[in-house]
PDB file of N, CA, C and O in Angstrom:
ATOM      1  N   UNK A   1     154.318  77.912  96.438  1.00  0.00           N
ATOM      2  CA  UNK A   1     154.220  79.348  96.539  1.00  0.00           C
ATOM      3  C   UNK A   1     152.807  79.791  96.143  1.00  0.00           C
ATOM      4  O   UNK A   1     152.218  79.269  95.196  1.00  0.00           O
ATOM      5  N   UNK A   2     152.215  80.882  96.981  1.00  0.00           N
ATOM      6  CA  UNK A   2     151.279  81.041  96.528  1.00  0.00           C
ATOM      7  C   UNK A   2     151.262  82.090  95.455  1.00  0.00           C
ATOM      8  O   UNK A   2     152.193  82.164  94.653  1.00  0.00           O
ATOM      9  N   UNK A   3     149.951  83.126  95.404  1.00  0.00           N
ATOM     10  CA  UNK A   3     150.342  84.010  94.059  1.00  0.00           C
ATOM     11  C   UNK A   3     151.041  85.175  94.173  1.00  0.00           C
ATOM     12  O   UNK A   3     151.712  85.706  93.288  1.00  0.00           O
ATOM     13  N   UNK A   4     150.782  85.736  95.813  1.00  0.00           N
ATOM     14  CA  UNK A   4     151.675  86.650  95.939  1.00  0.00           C
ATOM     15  C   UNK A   4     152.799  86.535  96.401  1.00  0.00           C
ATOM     16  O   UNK A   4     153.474  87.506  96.740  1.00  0.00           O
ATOM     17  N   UNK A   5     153.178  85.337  96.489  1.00  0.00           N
ATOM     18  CA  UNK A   5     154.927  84.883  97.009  1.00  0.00           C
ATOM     19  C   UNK A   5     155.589  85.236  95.429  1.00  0.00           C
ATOM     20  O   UNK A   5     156.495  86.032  95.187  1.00  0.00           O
ATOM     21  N   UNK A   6     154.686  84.214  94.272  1.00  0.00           N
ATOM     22  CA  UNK A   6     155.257  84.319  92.639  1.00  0.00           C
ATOM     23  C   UNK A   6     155.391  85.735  92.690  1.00  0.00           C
ATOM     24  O   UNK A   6     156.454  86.305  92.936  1.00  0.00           O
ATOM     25  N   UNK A   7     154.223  86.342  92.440  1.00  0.00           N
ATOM     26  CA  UNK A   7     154.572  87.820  92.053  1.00  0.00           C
ATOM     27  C   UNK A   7     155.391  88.744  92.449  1.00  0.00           C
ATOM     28  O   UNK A   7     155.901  89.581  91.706  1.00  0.00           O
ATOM     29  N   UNK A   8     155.697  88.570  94.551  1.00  0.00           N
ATOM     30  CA  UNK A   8     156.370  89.265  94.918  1.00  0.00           C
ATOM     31  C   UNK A   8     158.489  88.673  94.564  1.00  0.00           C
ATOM     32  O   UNK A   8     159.556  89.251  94.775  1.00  0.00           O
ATOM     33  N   UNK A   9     158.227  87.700  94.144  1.00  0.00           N
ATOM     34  CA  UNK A   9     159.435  87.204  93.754  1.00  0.00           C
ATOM     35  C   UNK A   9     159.828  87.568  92.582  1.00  0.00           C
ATOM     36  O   UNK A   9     160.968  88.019  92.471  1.00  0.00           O
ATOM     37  N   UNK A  10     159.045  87.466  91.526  1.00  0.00           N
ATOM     38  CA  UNK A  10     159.177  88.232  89.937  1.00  0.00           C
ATOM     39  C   UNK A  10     159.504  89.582  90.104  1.00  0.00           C
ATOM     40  O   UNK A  10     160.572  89.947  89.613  1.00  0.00           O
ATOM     41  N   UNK A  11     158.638  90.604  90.839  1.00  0.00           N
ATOM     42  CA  UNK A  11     159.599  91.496  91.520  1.00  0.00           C
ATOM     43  C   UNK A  11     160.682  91.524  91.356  1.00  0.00           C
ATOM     44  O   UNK A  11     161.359  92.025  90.457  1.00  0.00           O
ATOM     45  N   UNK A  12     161.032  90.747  92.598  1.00  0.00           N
ATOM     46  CA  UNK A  12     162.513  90.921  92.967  1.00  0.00           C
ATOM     47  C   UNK A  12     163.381  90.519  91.700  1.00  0.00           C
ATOM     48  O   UNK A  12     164.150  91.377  91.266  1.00  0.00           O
ATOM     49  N   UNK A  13     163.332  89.550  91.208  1.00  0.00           N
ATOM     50  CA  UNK A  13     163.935  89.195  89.613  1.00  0.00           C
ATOM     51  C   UNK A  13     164.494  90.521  88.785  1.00  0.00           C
ATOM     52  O   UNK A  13     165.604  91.000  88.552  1.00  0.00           O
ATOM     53  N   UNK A  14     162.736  90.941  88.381  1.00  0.00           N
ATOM     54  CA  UNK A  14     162.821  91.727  87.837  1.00  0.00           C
ATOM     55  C   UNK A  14     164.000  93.115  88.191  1.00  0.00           C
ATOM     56  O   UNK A  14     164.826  93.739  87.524  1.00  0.00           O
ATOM     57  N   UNK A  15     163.665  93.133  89.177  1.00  0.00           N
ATOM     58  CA  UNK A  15     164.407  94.422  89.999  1.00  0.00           C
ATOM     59  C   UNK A  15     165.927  94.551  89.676  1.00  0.00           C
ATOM     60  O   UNK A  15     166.566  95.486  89.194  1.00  0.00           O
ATOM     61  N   UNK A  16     166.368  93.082  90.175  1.00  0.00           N
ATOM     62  CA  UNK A  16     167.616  92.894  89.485  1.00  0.00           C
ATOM     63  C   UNK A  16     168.253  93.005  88.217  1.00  0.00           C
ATOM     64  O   UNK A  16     169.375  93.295  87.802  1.00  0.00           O
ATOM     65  N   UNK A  17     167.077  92.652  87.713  1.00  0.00           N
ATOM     66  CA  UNK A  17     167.930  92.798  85.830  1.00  0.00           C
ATOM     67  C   UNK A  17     167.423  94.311  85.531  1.00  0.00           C
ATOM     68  O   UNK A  17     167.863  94.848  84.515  1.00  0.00           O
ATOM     69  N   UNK A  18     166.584  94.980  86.302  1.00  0.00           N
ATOM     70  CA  UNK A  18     166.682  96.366  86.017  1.00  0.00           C
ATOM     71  C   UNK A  18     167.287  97.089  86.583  1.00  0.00           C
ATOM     72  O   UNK A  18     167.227  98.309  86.424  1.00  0.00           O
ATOM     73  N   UNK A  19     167.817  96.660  87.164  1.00  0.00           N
ATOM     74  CA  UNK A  19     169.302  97.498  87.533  1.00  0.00           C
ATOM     75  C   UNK A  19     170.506  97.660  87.198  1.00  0.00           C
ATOM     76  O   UNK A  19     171.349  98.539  87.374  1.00  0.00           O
ATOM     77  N   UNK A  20     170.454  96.455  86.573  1.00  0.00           N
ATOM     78  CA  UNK A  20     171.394  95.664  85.279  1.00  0.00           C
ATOM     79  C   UNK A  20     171.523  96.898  84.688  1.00  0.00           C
ATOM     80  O   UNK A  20     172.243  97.852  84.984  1.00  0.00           O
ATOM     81  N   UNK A  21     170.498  96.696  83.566  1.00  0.00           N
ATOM     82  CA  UNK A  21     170.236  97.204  82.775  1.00  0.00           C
ATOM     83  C   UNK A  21     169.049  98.537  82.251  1.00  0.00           C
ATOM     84  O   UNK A  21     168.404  98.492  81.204  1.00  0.00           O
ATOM     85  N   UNK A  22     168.993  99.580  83.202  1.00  0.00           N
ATOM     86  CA  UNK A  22     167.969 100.666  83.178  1.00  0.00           C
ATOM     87  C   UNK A  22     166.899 100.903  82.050  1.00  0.00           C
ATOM     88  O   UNK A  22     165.680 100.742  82.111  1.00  0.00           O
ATOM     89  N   UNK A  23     167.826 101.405  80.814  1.00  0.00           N
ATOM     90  CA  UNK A  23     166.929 101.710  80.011  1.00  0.00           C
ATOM     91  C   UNK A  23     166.039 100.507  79.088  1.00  0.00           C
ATOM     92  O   UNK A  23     165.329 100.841  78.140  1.00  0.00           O
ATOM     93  N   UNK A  24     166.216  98.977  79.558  1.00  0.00           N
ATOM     94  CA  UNK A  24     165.735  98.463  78.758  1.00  0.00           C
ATOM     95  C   UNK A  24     164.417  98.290  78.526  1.00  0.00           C
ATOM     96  O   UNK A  24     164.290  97.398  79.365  1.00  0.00           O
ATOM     97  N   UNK A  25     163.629  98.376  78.202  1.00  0.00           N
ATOM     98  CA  UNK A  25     162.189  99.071  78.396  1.00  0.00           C
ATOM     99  C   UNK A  25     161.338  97.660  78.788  1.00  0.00           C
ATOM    100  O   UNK A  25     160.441  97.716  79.630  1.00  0.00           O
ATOM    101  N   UNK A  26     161.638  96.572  78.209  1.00  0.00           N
ATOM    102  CA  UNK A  26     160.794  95.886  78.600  1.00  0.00           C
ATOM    103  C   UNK A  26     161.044  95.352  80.092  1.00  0.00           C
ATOM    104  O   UNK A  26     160.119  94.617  80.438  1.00  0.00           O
ATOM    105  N   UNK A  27     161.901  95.491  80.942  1.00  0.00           N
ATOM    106  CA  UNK A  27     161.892  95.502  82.284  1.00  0.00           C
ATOM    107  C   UNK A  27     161.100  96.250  82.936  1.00  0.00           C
ATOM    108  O   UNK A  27     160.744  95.864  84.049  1.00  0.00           O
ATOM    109  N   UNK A  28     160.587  97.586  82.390  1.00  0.00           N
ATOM    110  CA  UNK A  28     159.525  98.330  82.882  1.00  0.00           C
ATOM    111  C   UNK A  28     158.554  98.209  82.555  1.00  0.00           C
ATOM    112  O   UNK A  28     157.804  98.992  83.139  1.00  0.00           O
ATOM    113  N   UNK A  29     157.942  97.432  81.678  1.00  0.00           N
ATOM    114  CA  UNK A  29     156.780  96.427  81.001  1.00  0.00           C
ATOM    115  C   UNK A  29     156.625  95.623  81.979  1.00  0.00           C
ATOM    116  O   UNK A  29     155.539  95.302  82.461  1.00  0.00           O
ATOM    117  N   UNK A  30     157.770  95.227  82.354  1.00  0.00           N
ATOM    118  CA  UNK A  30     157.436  93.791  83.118  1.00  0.00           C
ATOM    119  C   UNK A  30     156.985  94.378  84.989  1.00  0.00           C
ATOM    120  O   UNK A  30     156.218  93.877  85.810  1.00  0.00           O
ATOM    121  N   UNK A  31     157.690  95.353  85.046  1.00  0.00           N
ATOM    122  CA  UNK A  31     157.579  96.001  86.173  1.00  0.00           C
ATOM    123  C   UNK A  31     156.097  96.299  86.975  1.00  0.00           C
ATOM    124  O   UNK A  31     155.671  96.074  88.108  1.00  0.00           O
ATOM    125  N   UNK A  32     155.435  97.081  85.449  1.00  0.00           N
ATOM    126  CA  UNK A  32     153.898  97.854  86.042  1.00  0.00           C
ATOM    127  C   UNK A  32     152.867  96.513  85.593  1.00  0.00           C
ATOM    128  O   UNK A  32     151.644  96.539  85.729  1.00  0.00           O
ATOM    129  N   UNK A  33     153.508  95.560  85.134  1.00  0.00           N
ATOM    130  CA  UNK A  33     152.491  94.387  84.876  1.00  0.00           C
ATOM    131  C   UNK A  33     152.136  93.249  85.929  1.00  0.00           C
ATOM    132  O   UNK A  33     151.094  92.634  86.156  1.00  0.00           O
ATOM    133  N   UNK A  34     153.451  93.210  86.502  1.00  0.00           N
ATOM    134  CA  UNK A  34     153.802  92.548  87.991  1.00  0.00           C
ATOM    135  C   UNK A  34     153.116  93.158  89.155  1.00  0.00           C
ATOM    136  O   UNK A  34     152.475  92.507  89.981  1.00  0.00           O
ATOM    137  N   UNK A  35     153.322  94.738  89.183  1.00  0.00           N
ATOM    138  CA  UNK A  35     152.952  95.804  90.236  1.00  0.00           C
ATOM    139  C   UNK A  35     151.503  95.729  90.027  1.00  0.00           C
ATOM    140  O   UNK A  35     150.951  95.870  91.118  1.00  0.00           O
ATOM    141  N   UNK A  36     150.325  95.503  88.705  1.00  0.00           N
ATOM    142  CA  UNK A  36     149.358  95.592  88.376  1.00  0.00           C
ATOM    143  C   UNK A  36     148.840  94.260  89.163  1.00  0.00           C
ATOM    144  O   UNK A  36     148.151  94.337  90.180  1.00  0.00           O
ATOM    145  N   UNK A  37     149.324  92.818  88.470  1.00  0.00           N
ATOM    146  CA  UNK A  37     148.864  92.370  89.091  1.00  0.00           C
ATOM    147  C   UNK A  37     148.840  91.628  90.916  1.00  0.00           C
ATOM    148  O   UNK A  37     147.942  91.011  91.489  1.00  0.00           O
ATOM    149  N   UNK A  38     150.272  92.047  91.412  1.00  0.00           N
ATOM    150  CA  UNK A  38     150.277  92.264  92.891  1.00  0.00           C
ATOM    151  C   UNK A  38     149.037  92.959  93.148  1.00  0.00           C
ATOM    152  O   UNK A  38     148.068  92.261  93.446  1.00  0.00           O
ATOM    153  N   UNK A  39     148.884  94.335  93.079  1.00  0.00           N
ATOM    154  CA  UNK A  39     147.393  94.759  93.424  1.00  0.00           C
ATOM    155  C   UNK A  39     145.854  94.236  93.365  1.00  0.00           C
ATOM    156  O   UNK A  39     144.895  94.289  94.135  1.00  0.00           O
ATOM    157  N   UNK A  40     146.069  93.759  92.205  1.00  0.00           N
ATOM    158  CA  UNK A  40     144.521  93.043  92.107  1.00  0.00           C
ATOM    159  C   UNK A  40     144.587  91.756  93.298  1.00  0.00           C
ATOM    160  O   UNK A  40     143.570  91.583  93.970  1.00  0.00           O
ATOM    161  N   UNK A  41     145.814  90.851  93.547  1.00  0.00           N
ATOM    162  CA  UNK A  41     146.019  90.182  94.545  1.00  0.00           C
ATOM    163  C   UNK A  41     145.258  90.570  95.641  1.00  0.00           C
ATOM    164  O   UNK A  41     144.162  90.132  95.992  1.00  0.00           O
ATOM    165  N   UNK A  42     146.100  91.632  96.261  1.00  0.00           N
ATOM    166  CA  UNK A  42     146.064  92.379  97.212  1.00  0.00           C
ATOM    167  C   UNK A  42     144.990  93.072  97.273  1.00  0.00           C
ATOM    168  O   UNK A  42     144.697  93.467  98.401  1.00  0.00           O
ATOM    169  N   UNK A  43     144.422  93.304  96.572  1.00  0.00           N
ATOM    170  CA  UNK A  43     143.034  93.649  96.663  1.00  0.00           C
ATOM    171  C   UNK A  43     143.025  95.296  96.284  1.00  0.00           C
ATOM    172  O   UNK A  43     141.999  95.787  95.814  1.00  0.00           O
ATOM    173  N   UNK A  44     144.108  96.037  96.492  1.00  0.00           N
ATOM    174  CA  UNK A  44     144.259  97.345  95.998  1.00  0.00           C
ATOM    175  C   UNK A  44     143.933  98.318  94.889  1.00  0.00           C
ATOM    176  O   UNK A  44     143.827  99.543  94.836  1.00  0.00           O
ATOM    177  N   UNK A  45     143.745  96.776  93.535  1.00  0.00           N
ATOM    178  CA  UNK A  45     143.505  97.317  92.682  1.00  0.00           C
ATOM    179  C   UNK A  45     142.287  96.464  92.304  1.00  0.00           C
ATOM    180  O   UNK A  45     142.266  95.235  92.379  1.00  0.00           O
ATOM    181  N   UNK A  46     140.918  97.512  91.742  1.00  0.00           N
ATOM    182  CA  UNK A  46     139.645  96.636  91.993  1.00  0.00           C
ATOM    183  C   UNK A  46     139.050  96.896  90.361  1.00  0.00           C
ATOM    184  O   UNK A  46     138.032  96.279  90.048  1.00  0.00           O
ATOM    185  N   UNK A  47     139.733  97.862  89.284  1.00  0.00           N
ATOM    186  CA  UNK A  47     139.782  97.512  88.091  1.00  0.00           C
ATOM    187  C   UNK A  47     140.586  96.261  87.487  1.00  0.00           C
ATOM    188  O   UNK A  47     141.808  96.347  87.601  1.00  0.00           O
ATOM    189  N   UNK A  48     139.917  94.737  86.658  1.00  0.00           N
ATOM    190  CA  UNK A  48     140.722  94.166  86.330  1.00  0.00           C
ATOM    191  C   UNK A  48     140.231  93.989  84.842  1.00  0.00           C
ATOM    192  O   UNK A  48     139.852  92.942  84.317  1.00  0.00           O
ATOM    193  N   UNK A  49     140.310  95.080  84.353  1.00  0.00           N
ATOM    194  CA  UNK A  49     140.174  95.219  82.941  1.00  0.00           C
ATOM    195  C   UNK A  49     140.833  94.540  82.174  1.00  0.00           C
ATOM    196  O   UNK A  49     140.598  93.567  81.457  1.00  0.00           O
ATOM    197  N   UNK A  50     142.165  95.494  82.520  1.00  0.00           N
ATOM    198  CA  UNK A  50     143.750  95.085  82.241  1.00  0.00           C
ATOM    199  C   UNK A  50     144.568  93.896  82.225  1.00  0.00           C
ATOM    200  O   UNK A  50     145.645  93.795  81.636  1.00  0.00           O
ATOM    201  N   UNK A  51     144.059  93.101  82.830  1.00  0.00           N
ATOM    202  CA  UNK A  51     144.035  91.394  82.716  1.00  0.00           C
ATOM    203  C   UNK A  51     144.381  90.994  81.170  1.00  0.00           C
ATOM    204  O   UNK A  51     145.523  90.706  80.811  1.00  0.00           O
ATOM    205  N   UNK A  52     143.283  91.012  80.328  1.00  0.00           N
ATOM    206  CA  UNK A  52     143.709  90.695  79.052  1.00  0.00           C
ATOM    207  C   UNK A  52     144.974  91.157  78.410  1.00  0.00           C
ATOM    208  O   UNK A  52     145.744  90.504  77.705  1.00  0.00           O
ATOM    209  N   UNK A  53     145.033  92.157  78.709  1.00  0.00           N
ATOM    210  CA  UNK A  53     146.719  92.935  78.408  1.00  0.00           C
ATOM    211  C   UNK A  53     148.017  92.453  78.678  1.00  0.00           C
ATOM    212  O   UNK A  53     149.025  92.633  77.994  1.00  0.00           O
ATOM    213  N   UNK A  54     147.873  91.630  80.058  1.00  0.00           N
ATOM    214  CA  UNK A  54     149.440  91.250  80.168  1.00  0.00           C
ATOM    215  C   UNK A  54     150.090  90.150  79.221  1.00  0.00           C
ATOM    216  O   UNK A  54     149.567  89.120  78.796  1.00  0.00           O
ATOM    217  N   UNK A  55     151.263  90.603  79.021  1.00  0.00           N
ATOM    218  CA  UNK A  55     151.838  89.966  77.961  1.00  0.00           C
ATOM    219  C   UNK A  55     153.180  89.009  78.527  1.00  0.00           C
ATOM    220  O   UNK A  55     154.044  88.378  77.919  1.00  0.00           O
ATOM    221  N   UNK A  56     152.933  89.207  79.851  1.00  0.00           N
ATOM    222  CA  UNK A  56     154.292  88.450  80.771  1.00  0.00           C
ATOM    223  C   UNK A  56     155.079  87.285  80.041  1.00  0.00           C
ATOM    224  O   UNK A  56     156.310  87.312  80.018  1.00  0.00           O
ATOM    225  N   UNK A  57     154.190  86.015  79.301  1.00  0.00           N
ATOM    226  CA  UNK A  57     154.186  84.790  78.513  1.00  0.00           C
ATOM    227  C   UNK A  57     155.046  85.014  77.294  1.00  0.00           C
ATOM    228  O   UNK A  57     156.160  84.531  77.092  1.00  0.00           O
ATOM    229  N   UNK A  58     154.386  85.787  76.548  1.00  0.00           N
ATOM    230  CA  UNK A  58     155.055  86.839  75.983  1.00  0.00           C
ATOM    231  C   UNK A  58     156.326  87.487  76.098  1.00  0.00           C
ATOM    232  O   UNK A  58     156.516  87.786  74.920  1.00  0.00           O
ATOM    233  N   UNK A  59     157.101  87.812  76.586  1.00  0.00           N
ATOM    234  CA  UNK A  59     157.912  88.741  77.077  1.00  0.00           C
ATOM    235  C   UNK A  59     158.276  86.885  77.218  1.00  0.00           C
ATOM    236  O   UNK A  59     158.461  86.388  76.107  1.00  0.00           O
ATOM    237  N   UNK A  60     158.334  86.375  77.816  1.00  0.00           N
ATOM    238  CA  UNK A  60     159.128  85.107  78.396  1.00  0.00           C
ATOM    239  C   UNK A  60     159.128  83.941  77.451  1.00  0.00           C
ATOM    240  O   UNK A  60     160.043  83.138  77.639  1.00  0.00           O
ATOM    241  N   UNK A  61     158.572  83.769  76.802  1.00  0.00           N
ATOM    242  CA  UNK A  61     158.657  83.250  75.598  1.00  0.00           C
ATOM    243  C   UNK A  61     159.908  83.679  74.569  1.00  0.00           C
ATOM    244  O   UNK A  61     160.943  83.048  74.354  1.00  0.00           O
ATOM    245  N   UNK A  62     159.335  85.363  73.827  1.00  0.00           N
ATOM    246  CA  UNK A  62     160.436  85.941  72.838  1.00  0.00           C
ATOM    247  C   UNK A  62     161.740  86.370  73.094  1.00  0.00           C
ATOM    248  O   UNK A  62     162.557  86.405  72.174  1.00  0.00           O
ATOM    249  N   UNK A  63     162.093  86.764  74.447  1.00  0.00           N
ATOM    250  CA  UNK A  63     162.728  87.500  74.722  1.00  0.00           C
ATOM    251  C   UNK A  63     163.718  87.267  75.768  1.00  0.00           C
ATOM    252  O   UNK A  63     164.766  87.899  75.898  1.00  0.00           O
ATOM    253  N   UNK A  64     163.211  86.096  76.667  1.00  0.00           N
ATOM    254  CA  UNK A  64     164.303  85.607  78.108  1.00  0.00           C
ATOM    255  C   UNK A  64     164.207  83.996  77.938  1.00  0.00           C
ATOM    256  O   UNK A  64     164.996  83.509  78.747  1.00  0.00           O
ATOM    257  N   UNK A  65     163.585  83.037  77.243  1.00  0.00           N
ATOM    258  CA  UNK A  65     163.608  81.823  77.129  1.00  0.00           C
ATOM    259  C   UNK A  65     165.210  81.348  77.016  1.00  0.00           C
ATOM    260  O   UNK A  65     165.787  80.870  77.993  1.00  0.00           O
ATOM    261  N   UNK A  66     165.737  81.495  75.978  1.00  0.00           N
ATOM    262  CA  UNK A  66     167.312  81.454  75.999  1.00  0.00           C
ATOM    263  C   UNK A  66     168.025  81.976  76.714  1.00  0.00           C
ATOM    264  O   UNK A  66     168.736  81.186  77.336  1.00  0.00           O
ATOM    265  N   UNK A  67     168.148  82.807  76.888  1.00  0.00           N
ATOM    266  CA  UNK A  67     168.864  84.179  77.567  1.00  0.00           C
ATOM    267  C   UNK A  67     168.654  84.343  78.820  1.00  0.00           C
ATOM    268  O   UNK A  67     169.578  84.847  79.459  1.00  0.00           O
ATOM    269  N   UNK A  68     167.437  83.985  79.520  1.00  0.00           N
ATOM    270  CA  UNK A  68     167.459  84.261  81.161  1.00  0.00           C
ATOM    271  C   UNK A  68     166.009  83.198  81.834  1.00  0.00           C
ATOM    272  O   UNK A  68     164.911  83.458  82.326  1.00  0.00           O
ATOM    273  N   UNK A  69     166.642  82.158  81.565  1.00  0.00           N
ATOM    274  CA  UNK A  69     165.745  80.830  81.944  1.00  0.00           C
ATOM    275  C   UNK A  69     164.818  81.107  83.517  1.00  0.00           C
ATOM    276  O   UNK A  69     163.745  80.668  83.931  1.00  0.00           O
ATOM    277  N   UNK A  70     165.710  81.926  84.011  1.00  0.00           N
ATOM    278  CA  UNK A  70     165.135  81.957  85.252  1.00  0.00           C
ATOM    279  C   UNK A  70     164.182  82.742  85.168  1.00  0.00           C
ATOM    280  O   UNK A  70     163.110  82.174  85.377  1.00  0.00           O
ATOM    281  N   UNK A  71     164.074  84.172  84.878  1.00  0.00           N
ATOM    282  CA  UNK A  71     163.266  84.980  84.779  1.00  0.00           C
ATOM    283  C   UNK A  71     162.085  85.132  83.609  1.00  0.00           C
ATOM    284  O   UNK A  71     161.197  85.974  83.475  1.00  0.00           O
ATOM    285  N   UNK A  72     162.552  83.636  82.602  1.00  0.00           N
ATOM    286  CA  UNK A  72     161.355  83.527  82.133  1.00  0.00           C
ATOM    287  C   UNK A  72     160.402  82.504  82.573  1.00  0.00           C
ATOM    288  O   UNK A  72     159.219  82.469  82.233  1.00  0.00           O
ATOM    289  N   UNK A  73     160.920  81.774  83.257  1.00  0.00           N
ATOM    290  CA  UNK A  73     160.235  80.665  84.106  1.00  0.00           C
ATOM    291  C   UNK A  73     158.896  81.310  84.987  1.00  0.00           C
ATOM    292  O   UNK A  73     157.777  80.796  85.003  1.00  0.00           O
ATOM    293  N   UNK A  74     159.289  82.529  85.692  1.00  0.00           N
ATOM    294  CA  UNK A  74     158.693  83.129  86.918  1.00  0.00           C
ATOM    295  C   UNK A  74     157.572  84.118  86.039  1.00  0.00           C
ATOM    296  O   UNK A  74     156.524  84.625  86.438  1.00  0.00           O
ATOM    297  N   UNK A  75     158.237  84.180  84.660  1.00  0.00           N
ATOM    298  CA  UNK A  75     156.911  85.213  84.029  1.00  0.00           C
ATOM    299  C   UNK A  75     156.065  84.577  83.645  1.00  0.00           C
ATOM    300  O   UNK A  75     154.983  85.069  83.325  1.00  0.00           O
ATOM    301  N   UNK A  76     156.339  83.278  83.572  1.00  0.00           N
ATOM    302  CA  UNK A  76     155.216  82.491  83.226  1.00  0.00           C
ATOM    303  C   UNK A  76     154.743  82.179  83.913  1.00  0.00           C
ATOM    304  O   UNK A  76     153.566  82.352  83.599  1.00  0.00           O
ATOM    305  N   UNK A  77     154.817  81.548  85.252  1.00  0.00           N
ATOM    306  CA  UNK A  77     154.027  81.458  86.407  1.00  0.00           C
ATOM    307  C   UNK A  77     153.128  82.339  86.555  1.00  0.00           C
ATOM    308  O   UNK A  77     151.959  82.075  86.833  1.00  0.00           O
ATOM    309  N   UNK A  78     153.687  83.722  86.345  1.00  0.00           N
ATOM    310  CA  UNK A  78     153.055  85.406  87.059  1.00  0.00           C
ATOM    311  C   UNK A  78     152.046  84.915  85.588  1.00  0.00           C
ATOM    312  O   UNK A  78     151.130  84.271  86.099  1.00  0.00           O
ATOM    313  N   UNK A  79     151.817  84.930  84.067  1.00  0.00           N
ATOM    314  CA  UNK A  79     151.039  84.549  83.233  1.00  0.00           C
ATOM    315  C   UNK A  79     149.820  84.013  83.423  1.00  0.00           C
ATOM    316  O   UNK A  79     148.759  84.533  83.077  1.00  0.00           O
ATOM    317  N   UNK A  80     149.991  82.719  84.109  1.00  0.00           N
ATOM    318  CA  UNK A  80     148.974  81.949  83.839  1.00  0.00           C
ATOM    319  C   UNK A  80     148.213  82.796  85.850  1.00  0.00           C
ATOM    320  O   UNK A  80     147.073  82.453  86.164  1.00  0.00           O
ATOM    321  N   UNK A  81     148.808  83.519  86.595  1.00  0.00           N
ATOM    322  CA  UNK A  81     148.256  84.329  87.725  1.00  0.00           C
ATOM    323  C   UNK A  81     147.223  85.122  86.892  1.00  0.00           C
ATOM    324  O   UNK A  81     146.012  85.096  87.115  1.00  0.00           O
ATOM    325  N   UNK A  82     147.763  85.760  86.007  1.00  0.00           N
ATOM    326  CA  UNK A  82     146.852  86.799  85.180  1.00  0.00           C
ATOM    327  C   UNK A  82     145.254  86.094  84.572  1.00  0.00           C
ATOM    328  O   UNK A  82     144.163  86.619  84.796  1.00  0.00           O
ATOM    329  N   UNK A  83     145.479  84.714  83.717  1.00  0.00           N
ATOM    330  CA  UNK A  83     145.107  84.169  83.175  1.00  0.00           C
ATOM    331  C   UNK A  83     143.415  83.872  84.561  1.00  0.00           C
ATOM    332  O   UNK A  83     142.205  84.062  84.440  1.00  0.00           O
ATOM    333  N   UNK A  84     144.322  83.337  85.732  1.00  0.00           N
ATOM    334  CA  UNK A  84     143.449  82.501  86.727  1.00  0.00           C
ATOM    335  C   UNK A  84     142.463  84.062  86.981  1.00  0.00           C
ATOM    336  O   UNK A  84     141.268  84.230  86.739  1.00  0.00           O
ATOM    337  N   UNK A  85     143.319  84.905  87.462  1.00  0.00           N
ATOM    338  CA  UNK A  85     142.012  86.602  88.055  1.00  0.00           C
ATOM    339  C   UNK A  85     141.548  86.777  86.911  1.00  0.00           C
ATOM    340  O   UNK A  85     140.518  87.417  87.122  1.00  0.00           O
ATOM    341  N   UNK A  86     141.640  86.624  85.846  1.00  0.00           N
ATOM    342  CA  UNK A  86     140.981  87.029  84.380  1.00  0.00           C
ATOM    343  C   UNK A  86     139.795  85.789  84.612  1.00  0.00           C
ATOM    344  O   UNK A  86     138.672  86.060  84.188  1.00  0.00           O
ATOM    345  N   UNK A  87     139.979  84.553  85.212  1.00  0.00           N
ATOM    346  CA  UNK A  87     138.604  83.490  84.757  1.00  0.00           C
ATOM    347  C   UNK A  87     138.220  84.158  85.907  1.00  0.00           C
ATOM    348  O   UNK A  87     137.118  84.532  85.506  1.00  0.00           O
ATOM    349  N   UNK A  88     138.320  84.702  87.330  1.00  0.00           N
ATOM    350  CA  UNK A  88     137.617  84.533  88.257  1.00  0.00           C
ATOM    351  C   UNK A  88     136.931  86.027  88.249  1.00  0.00           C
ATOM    352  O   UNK A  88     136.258  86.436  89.194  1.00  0.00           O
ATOM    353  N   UNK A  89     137.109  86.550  87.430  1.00  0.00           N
ATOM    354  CA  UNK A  89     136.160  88.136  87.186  1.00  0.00           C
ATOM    355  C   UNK A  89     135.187  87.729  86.557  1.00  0.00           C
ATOM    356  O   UNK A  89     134.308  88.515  86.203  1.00  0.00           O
TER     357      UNK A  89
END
């Protein structure tokens, strides 16, 4: 997969467990961090300041490692995406 197959798939993940579950906030963390970096992909978004910020690893590490193997698997992938546009700026 390439990076926007990962990302556009974390998406979809995501999408699902936020529908699950609405108010859980870090699904919407995970949401504009995914959507952030789809854009820089895509070329849409041409600030990549915000790079250092994502905490996807994070979030998939503390919080879905036990609990939702799958969707922390894919945040880590989307992680080290952040990690790669962060060396190539």
């Amino acid at each position: 997969m390439n990076k926007k197959e990962t990302l556009c798939e974390a998406i979809a993940i995501n999408e699902e467990r936020l529908k699950l579950t609405p108010d859980f906030e870090i699904y919407h963390s995970i949401a504009r961090q995914l959507n952030y970096l789809l854009a820089i992909v895509d070329g849409k978004e041409k600030d990549e300041s915000k790079l250092d910020k994502i905490i996807l690893g994070h979030f998939a590490v503390r919080e879905f490692e036990e609990s939702d193997p799958e969707l922390s698997q894919i945040l880590k992938k989307c992680q080290n995406i952040a990690f790669d546009l962060e060396l190539e700026s």
